[in-house]
KOLVEXLO-659829 format. One record per residue (C-alpha): residue in three letters; y, z, x. Coordinates in steps of 0.05 Angstrom, whole numbers, padded with zeros to 5 digits, always signed. Each point is the difference from the previous one (the first is absolute). Example, Ala and Ser with C-alpha at 12.3 -4.5 7.8 and 13.67 -1.06 7.14 Angstrom:
# residues 2
ALA-00090+00156+00246 SER+00069-00013+00027 
END
This chain:
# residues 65
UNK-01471+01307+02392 UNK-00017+00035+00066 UNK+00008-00076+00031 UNK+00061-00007-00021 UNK+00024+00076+00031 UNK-00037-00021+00059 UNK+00043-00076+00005 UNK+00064+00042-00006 UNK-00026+00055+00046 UNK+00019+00057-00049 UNK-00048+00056-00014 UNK-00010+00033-00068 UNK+00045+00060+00011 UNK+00052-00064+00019 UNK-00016-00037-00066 UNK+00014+00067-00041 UNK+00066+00016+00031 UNK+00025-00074-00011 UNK-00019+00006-00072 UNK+00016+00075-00001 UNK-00078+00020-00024 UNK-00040+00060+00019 UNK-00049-00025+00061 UNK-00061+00029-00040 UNK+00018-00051-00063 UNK+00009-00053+00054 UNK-00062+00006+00034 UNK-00033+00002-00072 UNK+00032-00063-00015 UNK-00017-00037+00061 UNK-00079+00022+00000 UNK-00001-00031-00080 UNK+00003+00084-00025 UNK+00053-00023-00042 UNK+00041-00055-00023 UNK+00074-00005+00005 UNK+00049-00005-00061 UNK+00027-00068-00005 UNK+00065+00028+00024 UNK-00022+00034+00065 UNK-00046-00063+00014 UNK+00063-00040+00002 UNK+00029+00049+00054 UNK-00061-00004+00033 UNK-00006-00072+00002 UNK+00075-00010+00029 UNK-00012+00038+00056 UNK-00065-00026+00025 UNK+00033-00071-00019 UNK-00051-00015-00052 UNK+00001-00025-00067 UNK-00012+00047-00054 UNK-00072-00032-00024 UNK-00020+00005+00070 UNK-00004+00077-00002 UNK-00024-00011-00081 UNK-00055-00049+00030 UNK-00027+00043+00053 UNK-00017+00052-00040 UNK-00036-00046-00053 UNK-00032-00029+00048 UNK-00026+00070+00028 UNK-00021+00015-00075 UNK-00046-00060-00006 UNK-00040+00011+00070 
END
């Protein structure tokens, strides 16, 4: 996911106000801490311009390294 913030030049405090999260539960999500709910993945996905699997299959694909 940090790609993706990095293709649409937003930082993770940016992210979190776009899809009005705290920055710390941001960060967590973007370093594979935590995984989104399905709902906040879809917010998260529409405004870095992904699909939805894409953030889903980054972080499996974290999991299995």
């Amino acid at each position: 996911m940090k790609v993706e913030l990095l293709k649409n030049g937003l930082s993770i405090v940016d992210l979190s106000k776009k899809v009005s999260i705290d920055p710390s539960y941001s960060n967590q999500i973007v370093n594979g801490k935590r995984n989104p709910s399905p709902k906040l993945a879809k917010r998260i996905a529409e405004t870095l311009g992904v699909e939805i699997t894409d953030i889903f299959t980054i972080e499996i694909n974290k999991e299995a390294n």
